[in-house]
N, C-alpha and C positions, 0 to 999 in steps of 0.2 A: 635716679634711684635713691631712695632716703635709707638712712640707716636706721634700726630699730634695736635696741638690748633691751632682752630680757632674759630677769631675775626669779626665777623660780625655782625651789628644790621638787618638786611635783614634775616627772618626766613625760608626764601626759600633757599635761600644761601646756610645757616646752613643744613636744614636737606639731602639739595644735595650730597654737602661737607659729612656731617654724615654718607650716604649711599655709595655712591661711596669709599671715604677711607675706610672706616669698608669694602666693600666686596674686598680690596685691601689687606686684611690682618691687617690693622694699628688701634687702637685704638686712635677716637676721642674725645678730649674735646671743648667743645663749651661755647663761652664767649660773649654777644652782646657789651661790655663795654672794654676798656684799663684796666679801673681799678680794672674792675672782673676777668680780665683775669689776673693781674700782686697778685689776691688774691688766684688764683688758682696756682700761679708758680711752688711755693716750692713743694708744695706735687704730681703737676702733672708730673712735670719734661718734658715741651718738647722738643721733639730734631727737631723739622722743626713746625713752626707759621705762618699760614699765615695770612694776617691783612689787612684790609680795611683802606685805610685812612680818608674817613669821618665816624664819629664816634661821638655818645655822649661825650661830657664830651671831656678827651683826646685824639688830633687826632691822627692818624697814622703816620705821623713823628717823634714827641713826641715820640711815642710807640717806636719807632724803637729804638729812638738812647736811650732810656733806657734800652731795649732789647740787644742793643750792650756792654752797659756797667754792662752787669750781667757776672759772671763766667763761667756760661755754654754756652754764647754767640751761641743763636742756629742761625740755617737759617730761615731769614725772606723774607716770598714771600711778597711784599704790592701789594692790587690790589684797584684799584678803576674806577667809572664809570667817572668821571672828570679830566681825564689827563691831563698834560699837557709837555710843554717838560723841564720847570724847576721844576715838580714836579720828573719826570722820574729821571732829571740827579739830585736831590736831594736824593733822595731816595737811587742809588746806587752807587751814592758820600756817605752816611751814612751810606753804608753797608748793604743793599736789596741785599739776594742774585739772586732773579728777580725782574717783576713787569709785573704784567697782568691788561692791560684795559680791564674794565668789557663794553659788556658780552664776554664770553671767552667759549672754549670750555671744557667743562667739563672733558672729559680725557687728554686734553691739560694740564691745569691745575693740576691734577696727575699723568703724567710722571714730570712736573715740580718739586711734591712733591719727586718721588722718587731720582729725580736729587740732588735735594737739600740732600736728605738723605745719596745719594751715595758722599756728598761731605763734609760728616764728619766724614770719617774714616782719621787715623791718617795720616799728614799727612808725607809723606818720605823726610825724611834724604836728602835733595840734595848734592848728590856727589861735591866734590869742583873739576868741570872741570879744565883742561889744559888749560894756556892761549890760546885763538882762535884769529889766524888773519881770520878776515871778509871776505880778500881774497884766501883764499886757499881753494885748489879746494875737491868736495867731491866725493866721486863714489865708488862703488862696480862691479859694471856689469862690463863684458867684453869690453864691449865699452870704458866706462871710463877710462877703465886699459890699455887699447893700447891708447890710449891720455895721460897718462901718463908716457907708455913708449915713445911716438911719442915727451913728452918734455924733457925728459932723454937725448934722444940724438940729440937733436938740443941744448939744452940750449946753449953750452958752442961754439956751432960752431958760425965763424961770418958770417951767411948768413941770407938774409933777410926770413921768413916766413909767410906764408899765409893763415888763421885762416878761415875756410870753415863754412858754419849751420846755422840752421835758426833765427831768429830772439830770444833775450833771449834764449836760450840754458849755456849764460856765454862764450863769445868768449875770451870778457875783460878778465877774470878770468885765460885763460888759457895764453893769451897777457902778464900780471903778472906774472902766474909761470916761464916761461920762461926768463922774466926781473929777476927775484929773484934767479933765479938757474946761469945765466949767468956771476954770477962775475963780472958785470957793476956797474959801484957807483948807489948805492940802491936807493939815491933821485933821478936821471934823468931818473928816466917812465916818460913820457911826452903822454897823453893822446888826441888824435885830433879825436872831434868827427866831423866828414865832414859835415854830414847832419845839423847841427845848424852854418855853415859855409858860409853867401851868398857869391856870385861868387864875388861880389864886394870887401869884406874884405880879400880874402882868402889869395890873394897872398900876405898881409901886414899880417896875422896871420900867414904864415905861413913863410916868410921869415924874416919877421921884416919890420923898414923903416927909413931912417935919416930924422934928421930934415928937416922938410921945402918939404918935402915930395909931400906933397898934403893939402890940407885946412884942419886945424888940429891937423898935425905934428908938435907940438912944442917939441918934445925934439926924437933924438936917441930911440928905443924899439928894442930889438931883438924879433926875430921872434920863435917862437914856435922849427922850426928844429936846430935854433941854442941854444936853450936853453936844447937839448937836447942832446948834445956833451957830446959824451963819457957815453952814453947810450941808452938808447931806446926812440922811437918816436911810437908810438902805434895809426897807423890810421884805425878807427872803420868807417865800410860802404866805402872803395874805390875805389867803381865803383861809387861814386858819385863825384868824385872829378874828375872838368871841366879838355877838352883836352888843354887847355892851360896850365895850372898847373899840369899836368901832364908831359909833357916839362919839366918844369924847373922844376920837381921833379926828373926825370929820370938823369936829367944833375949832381944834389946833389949828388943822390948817387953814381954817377962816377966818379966826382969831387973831392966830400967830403968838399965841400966850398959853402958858401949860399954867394949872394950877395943880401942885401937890398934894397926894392923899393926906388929909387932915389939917390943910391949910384956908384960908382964905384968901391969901395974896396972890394976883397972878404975876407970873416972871416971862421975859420976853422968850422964843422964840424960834426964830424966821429960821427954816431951815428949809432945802428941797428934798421931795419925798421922790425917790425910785423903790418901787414894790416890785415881786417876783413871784411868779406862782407858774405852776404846771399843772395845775385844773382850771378849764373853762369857769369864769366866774360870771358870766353870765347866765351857766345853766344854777351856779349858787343863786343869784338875786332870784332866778325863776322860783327857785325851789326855797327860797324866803332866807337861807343861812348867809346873805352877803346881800349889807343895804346898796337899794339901786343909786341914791345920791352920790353916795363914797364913791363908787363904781364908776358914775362917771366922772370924778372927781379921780380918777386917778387916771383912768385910761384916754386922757387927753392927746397924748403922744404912745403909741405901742411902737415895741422894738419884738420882733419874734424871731427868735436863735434857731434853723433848722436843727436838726439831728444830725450828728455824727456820719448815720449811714448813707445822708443825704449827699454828704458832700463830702465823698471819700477820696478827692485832692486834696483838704488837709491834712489828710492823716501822716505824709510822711514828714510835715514842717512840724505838726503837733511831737509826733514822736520823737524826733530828733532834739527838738526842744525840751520836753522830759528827760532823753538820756543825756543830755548835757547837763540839766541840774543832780542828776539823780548818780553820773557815774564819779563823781568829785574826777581826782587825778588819775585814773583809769581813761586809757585811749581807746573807747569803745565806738564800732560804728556799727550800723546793719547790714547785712546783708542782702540783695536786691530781693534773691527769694523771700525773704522775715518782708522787705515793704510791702512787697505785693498780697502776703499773706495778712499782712494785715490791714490792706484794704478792703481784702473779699470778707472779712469780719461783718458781722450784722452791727456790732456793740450797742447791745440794750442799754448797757451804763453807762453811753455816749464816751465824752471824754473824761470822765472818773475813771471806768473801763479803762477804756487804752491808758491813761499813767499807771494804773495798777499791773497794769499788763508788760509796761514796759521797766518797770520794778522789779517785778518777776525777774523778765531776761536779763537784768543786770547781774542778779544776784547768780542767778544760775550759772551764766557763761561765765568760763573758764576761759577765754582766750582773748583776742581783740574786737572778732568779729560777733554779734550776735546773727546766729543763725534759726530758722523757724524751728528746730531741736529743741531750744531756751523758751520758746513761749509756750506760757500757759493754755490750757485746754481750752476751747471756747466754751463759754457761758451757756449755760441751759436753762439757762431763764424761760417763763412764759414770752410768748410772743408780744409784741405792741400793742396787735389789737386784741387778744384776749386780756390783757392787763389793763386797756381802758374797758375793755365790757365789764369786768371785775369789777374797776372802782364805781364804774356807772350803777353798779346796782348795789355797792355798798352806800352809795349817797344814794339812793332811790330806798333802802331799808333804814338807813338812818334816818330819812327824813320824817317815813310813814312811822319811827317808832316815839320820833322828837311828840308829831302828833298824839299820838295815844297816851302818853307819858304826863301830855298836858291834861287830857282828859281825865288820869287816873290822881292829878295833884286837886280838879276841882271834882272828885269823886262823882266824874261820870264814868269810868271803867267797870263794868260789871263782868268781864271775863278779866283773866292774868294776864298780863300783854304779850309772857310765852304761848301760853294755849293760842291767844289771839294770832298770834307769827302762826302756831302749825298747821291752825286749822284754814290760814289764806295760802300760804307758800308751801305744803306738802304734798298736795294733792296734783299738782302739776307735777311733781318729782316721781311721786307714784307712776302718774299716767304715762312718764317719759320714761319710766323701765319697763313697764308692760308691754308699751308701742316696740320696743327695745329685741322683747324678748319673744314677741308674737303672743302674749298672752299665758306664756309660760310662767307661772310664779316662781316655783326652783329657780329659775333660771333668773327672772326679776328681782330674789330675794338675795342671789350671789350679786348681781350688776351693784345692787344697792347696799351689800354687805351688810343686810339685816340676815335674823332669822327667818327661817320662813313662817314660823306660826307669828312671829311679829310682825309681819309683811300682811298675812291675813287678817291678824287684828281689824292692822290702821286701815287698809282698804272695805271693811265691812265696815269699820268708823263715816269712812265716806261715803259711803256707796258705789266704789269704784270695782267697774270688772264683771260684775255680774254675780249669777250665782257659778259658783266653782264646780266643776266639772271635771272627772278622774280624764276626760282626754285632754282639755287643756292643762291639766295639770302633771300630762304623762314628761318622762324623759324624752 
């Protein structure tokens, strides 16, 4: 039987509290006063207090950090009906192990207490881990373990590699191991994330550029590929990076000499390229935005990172591995229910996802154990494959509109190349509310959340539908 005190002057409160704890198993003492309650201490001994902060007499802050400064130092819940946000981050800046704004739900409130109970057993010895580099990769599954041997035997080869998976999986991470195992001087990983690269700066980020350059250029910079001589150049997303730099990327690596924007001299070099991307870059070369030479020129060695959900035996090494860097000197561990909860997880964000996730539960838990209470809600993301259908048909409009764009610079455009979009791509969209709605417009013009006389426009625009008719057009 655990002991419970509670501080409230609300005698409703009290006798709730009284009731509910007592058929919980726990014997209640009931205090309306700080100062009653702090005459009751010795003899009562409790191990979880929960306290109101307005209070006769001494308020509940007060209470607390006197409460903290006793030897049995128990768990204090503070609740009150007057919150605020510097009272919240007061309270558990002075060591509340919660705080419930009142009114709260009553069992709410008693899983809280047994929380707090279960977060005063002793607590464990933290083993003195092995120093951890941040970067190094974790995994158990089968997956992982052929990634691992897939870095075994490229490290030491000098050929370029090409880092396959979707988005957060740790492409980077696997980008590193293979810089680390490679025998290349340890400081030249040179990191180029494409995407935070506009087309305008790239080719001076990425080659360098002499003085006098362009407006600016006051002094000599090398560029990114020369800083990376005599070891790795690590480009993250390279199906982003424009067909013109792309050129004078393919030329480098056959070269092995960069020359600077507005230079004429070339400067050596030699460095190994690992690239990364999470779009098929062969449907790019298809579709003309990614040269096929480069292409193969880079995917001489593929490394491909399953997903997350794939290989849901790392998850409890990944996790653990985050809350170790993420809880400092806090002795935090899971709960078995929190692992398994968070294997049956889809995580669309792979493992970006799960650290964020277990950030969350750091911060939330109050106690030593993280329990599935502490974790964030899952993700409501679109699914996988409707997010590859998505991008599939936004590189299938980018490319048809790359095309027309060219035709309107050598003024062969004779429509607007929006009209040209509505008059190819709306008519399917029509026809897929009508089929929707059985030929119902009203009802077509809600699915598509036009009006309805704008819905009859566009479809007499097309000729879709027919002629209208008061019975297909009834409710």
């Amino acid at each position: 039987m655990s002991r419970v005190l509670v501080i409230d002057d609300e005698p409703s409160i009290c006798w709730s509290f009284d009731q509910a704890l007592s058929d919980s198993g726990h014997e209640v003492c009931i205090a309306s006063t700080a100062e009653a309650a702090f005459a009751e201490i010795d003899r009562f001994q409790p191990e979880v207090v929960l306290l109101d902060f307005r209070l006769p007499g001494m308020d509940g802050l007060t209470a607390l950090r006197r409460l903290q400064s006793t030897e049995a130092k128990p768990p204090v819940i503070l609740m009150t009906a007057f919150g605020s946000l510097d009272l919240a981050v007061s309270a558990l800046g002075d060591g509340a192990f919660d705080y419930l704004p009142k009114p709260f739900d009553l069992d709410d409130a008693v899983n809280v207490v047994a929380r707090a109970l279960a977060s005063r057993g002793p607590a464990p010895a933290p083993p003195v881990p092995p120093a951890q580099d941040r970067h190094e990769l974790v995994g158990v599954s089968r997956g992982m373990q052929e990634v691992f041997r897939q870095i075994a035997l490229v490290a030491q080869q000098n050929v370029p590699v090409l880092i396959t998976g979707e988005s957060g999986v740790g492409k980077e991470l696997v980008a590193r191991a293979i810089h680390k195992h490679s025998g290349r001087d340890p400081s030249r990983f040179v990191p180029v994330c494409v995407p935070v690269l506009s087309e305008s700066v790239m080719e001076s980020e990425l080659f360098g550029h002499v003085k006098g350059a362009f407006t600016g250029a006051d002094r000599d910079r090398p560029g990114l590929l020369e800083q990376a001589h005599e070891g790795t150049a690590f480009f993250d997303e390279i199906g982003d990076v424009p067909l013109a730099q792309q050129v004078k990327l393919l030329r480098v690596l056959e070269d092995q000499q960069v020359t600077p924007v507005g230079g004429n001299a070339s400067r050596p070099s030699s460095f190994r390229l690992v690239a990364a991307t999470h779009q098929p870059l062969d449907r790019l070369v298809a579709a003309g935005r990614f040269r096929e030479d480069l292409y193969y020129r880079l995917s001489v060695f593929q490394i491909h990172i399953p997903a997350l959900r794939d290989r849901p035996d790392d998850i409890p090494a990944l996790a653990s591995r985050f809350l170790s860097q993420i809880a400092g000197d806090r002795s935090l561990t899971f709960s078995d229910d929190t692992l398994a909860a968070l294997r049956q997880r889809h995580w669309r964000g792979n493992v970006r996802e799960l650290r964020s996730a277990v950030q969350h539960a750091a911060v939330v838990c109050r106690g030593r154990q993280i329990t599935t209470e502490c974790l964030p809600a899952p993700s409501a993301g679109i699914s996988t494959s409707e997010a590859t259908e998505t991008a599939r048909i936004h590189d299938l409009l980018r490319d048809w509109a790359r095309r027309r764009l060219v035709q309107a610079r050598d003024g062969q455009l004779q429509i607007p190349l929006f009209d040209q979009f509505l008059d190819a791509y709306e008519p399917p969209i029509l026809e897929a509310a009508l089929d929707a709605s059985q030929g119902n417009r009203r009802t077509a013009a809600e699915l598509l959340g036009l009006h309805r006389e704008t819905l009859r426009k566009r479809l007499r625009k097309y000729g879709i539908g027919g002629e209208e008719t008061p019975d297909r057009d009834a409710e």
